[in-house]
Backbone as CSV, one residue per row, in Angstrom:
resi,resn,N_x,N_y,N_z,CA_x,CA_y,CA_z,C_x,C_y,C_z
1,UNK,0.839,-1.183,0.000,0.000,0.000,0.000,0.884,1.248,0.000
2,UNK,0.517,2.366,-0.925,1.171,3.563,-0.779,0.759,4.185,0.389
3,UNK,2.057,4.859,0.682,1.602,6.527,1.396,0.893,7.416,0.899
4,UNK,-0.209,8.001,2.177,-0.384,9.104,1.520,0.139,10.467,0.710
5,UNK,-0.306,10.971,0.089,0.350,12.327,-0.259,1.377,12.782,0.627
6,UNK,0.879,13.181,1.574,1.862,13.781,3.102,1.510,15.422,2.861
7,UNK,2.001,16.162,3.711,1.909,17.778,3.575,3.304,17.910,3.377
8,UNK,3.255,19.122,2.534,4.863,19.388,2.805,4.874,20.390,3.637
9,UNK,6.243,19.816,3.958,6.768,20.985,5.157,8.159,21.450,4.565
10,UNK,8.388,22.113,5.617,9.999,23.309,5.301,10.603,22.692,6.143
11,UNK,12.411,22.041,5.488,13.177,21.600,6.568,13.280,22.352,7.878
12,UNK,12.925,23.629,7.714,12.906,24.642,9.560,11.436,24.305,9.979
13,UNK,10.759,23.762,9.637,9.204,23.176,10.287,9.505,21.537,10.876
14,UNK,10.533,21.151,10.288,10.320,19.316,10.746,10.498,19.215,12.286
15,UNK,11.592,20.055,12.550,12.021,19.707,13.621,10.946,20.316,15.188
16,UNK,10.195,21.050,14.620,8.956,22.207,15.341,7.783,21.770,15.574
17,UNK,7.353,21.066,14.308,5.687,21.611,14.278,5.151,20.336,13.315
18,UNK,6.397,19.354,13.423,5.168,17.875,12.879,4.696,16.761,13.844
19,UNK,3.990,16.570,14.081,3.390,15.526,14.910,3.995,14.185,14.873
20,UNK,4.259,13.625,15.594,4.653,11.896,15.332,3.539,11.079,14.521
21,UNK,4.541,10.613,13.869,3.270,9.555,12.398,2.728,10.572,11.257
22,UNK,2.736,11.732,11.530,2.538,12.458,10.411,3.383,12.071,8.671
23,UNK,2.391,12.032,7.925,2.852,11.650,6.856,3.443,13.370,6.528
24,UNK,5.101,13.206,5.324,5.168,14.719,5.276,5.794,14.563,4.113
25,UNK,6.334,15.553,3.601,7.475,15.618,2.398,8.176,17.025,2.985
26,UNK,9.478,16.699,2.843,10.247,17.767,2.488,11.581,17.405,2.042
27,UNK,12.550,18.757,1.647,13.185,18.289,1.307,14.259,19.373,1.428
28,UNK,15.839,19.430,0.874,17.331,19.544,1.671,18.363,18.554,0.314
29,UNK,19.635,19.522,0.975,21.110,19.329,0.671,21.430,17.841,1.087
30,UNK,21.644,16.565,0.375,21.748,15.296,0.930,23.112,16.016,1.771
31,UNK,23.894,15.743,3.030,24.646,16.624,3.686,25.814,15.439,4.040
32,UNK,25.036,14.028,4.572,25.492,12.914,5.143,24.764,11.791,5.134
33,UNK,25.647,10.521,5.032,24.766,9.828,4.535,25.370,8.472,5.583
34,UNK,25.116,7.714,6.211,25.803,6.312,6.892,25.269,5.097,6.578
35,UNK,25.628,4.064,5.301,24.844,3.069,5.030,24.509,2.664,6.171
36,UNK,25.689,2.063,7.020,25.888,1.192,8.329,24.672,1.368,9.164
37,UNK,24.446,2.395,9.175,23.140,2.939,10.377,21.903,3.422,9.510
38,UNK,21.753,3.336,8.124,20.713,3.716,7.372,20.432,5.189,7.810
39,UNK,20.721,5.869,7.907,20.753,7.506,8.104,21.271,8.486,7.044
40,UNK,20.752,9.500,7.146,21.091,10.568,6.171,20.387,11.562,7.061
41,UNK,21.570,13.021,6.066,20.543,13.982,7.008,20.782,14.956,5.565
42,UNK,19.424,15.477,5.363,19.067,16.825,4.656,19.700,18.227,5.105
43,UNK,20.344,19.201,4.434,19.957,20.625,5.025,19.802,21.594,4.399
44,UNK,18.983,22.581,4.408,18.418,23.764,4.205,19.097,25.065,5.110
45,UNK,19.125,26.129,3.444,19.020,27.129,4.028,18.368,28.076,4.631
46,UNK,17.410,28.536,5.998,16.457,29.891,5.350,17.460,30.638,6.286
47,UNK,16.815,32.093,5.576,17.536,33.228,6.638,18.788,33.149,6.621
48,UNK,18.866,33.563,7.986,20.643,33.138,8.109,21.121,31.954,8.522
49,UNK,19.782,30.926,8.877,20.469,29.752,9.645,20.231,28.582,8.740
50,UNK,20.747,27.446,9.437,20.934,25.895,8.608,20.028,25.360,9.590
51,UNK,19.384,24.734,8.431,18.696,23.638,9.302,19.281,22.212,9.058
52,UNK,18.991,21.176,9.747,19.262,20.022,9.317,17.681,18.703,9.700
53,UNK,17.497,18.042,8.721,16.090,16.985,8.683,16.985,15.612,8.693
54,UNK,16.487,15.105,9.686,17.356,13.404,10.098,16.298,12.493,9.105
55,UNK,16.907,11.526,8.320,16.231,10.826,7.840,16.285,9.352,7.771
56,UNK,15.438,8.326,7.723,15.950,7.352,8.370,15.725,6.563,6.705
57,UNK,16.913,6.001,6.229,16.665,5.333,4.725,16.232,3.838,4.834
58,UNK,16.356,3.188,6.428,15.952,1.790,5.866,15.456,1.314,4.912
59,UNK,13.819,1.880,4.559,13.040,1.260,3.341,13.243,1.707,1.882
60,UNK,14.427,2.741,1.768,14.520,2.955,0.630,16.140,2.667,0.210
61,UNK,16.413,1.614,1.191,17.704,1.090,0.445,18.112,0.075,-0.211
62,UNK,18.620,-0.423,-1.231,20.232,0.554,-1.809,19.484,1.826,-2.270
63,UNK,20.056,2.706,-2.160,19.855,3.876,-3.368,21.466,5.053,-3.154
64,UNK,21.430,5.718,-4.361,22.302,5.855,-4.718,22.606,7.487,-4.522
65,UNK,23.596,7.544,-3.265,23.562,8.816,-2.183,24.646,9.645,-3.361
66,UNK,24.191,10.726,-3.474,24.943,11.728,-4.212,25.006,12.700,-3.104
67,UNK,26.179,12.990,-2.491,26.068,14.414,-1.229,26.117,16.106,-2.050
68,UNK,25.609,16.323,-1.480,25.334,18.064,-1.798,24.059,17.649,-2.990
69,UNK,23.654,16.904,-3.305,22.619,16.991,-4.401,21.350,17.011,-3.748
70,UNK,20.306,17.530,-4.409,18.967,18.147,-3.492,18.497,16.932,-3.526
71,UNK,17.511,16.575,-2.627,16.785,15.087,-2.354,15.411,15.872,-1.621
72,UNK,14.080,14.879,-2.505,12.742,15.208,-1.552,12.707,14.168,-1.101
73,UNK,11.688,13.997,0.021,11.653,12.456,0.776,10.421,12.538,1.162
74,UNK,9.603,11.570,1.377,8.125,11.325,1.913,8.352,10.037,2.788
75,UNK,7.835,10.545,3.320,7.527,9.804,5.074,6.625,10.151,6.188
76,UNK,7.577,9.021,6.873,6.539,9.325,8.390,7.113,10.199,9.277
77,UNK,6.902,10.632,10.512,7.652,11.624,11.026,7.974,10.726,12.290
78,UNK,8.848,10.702,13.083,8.938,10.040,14.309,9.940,10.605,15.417
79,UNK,9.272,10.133,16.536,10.230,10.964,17.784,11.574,10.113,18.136
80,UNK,12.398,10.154,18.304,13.620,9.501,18.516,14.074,9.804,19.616
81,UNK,15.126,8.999,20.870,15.226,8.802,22.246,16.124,10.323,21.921
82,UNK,15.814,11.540,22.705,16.941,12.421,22.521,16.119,13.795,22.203
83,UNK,14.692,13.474,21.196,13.674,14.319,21.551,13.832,14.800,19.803
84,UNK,14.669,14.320,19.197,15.131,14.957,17.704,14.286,14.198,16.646
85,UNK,13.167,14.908,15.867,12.639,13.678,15.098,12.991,13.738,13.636
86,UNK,12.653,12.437,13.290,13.183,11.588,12.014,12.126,11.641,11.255
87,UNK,12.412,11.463,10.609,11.575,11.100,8.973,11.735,9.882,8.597
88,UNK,10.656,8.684,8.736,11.202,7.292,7.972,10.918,7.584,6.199
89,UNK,12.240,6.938,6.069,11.866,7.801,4.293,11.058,6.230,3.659
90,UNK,9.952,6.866,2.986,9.253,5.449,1.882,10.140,5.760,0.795
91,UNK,10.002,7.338,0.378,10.790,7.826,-1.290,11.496,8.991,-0.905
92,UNK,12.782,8.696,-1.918,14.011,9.568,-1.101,14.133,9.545,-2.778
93,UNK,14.028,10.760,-3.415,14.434,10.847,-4.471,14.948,11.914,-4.991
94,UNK,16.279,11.800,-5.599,17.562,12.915,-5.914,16.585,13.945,-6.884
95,UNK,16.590,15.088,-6.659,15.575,16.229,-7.847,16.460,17.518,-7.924
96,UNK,17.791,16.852,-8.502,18.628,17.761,-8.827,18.637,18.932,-9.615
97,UNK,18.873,20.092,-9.441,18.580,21.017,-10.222,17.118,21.748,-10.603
98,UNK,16.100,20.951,-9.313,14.724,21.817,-8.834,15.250,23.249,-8.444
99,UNK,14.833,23.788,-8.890,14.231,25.444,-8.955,13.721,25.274,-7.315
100,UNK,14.762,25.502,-5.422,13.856,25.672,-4.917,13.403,26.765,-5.019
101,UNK,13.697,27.976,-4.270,12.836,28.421,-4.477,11.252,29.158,-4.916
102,UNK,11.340,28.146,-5.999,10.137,27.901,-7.291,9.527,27.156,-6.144
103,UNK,10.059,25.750,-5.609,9.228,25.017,-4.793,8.930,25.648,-3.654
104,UNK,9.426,26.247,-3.170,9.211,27.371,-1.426,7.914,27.950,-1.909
105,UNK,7.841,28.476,-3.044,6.953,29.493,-3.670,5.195,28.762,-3.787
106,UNK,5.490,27.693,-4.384,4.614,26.740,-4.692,3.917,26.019,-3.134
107,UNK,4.398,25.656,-2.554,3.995,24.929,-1.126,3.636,26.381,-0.171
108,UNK,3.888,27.782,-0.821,3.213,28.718,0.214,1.496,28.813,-0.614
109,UNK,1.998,28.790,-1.887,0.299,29.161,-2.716,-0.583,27.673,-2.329
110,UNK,0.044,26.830,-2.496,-0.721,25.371,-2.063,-1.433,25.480,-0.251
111,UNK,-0.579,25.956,0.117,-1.455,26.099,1.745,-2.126,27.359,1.260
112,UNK,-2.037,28.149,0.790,-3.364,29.296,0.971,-4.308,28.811,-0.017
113,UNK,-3.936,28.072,-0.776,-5.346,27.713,-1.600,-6.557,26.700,-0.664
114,UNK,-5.341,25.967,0.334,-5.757,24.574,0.986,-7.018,25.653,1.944
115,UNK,-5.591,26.549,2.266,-7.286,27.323,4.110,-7.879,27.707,3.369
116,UNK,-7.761,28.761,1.843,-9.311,29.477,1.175,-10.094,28.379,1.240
117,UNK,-10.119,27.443,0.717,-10.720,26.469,0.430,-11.388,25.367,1.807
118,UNK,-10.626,25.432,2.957,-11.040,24.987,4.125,-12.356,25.957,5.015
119,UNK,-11.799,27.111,4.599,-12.758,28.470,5.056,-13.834,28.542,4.040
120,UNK,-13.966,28.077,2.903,-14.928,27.736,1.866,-16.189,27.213,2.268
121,UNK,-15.588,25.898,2.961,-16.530,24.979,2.876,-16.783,24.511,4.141
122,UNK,-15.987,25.419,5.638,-16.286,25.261,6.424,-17.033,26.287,6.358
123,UNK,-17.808,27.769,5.389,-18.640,28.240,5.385,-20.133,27.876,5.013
124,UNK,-20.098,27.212,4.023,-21.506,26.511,3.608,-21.703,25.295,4.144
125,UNK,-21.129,25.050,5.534,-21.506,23.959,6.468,-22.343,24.676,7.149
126,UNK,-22.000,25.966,7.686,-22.786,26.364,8.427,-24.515,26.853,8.391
């Protein structure tokens, strides 16, 4: 069975504001990668700071780690002993040479279309 869609989030949202088991997508700088321990970690720039998204590759391995190359990933979200959460990746796939910012741009119009549209039809409920 597939995953759902997931929401996307912003590598500076994973670590904040996703719930455990939340299905998500986001995505980051492949930065590091440890077959041995099935780990990788994403990072993003915003602002002035770095973020970094822990990702856990068990189910999407072998695959073929290119570092510094952009990677989206869809998963689950999970809490880890230490309080830092992970992403179990289903699809970890290299999307080299995405336009982010194009994508930053796109996932802000996609949530305001999502609440117009939530405020829509949570109006003609009433």
């Amino acid at each position: 069975m597939l995953p759902s869609a997931g929401v996307y989030y912003f590598p500076w949202e994973v670590n904040s504001s996703v719930p455990e088991g939340e299905v998500l997508r986001t995505f980051g700088r492949l930065n590091f990668y440890d077959l041995a321990r099935s780990e990788a970690v994403l990072t993003a720039q915003h602002s002035s700071a770095q973020y970094q998204v822990c990702v856990d590759t068990k189910f999407v391995e072998p695959f073929q780690a290119q570092l510094g190359s952009c990677y989206m990933v869809l998963g689950e979200a999970e809490q880890r002993e230490g309080g830092a959460p992970v992403v179990k990746a289903r699809i970890l796939t290299c999307v080299e040479g995405m336009n982010t910012p194009l994508l930053e741009q796109a996932i802000q119009e996609q949530r305001e279309y999502f609440k117009e549209r939530q405020e829509r039809t949570g109006d003609s409920m009433s």
